[in-house]
C-alpha positions in Angstrom: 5.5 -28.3 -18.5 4.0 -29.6 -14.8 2.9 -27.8 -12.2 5.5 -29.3 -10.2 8.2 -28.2 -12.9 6.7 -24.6 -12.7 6.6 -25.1 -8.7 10.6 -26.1 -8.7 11.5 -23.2 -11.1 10.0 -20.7 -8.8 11.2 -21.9 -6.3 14.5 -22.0 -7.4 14.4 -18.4 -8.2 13.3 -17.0 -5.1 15.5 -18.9 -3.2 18.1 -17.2 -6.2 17.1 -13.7 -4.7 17.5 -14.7 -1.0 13.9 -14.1 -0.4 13.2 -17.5 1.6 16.6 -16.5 3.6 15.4 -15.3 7.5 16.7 -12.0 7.6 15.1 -10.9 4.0 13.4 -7.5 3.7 11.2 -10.0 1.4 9.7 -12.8 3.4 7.6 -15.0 1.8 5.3 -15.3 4.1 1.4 -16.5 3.6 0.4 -13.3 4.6 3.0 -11.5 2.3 1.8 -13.9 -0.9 -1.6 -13.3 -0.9 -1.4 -9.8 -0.7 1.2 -9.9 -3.6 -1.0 -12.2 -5.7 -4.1 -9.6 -5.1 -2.0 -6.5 -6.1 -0.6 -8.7 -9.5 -4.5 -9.7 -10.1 -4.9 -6.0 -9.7 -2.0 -5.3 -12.8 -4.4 -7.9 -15.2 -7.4 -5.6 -14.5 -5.2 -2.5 -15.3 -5.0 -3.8 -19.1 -8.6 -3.9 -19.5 -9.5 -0.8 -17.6 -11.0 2.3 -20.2 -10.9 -0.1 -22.6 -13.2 -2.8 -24.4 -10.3 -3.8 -26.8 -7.6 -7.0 -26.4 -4.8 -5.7 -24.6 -1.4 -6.0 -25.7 -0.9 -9.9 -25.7 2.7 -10.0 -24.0 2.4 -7.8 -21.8 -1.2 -9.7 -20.2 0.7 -12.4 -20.1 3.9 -10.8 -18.4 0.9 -10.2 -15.4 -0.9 -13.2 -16.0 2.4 -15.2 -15.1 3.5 -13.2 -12.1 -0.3 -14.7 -10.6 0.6 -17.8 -11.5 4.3 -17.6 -9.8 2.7 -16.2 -6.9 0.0 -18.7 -6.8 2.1 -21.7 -7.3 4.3 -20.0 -4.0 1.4 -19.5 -1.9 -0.3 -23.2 -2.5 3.5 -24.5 -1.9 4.0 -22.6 1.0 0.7 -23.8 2.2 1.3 -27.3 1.5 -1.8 -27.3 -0.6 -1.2 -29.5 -4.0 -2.7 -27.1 -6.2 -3.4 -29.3 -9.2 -5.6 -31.4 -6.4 -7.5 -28.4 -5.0 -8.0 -27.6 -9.0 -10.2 -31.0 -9.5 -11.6 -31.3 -6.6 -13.2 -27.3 -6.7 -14.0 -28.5 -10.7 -16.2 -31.5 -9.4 -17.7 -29.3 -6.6 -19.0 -26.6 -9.3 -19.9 -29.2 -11.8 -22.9 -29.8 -9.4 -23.5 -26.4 -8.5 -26.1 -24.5 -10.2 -25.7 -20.8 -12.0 -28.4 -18.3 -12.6 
């Protein structure tokens, strides 16, 4: 599937829950993304936290998606093509140097 397939089918279901509508107690807002995307980043961590083993594998990705659904809102929102911003940050760090 393509990002821009992911992007639609997100879209689709917040518009679904009436979250882009004006008067929701959601708004998807820039402001309101990026704090959701941290606190979901924050859920990954929990599956690792007190422990050094492999967490249970569908529930990661359960958490690993909701980044990704909030990511793909937050570059859309932004008008940022996300697969673009990808490449180019790749090239940049394939001439950076790591110690």
């Amino acid at each position: 599937m393509t990002i821009e397939a992911l992007t639609a089918a997100m879209h689709a279901f917040v518009e679904s829950k009436g979250w882009y509508a004006p008067d929701s107690k959601r708004p998807q807002t820039p402001r309101n993304l990026a704090i959701s995307l941290s606190l979901e980043a924050g859920e990954v961590l929990e599956h690792f936290q007190w422990s050094e083993g492999t967490p249970e594998k569908s529930e990661l990705a359960g958490e690993l998606a909701d980044v990704m659904l909030y990511l793909l809102q937050l570059a859309s929102i932004c008008e940022i093509d996300i697969s673009e911003a990808v490449m180019q940050k790749l090239e940049t760090n394939y001439g950076r140097e790591w110690e």
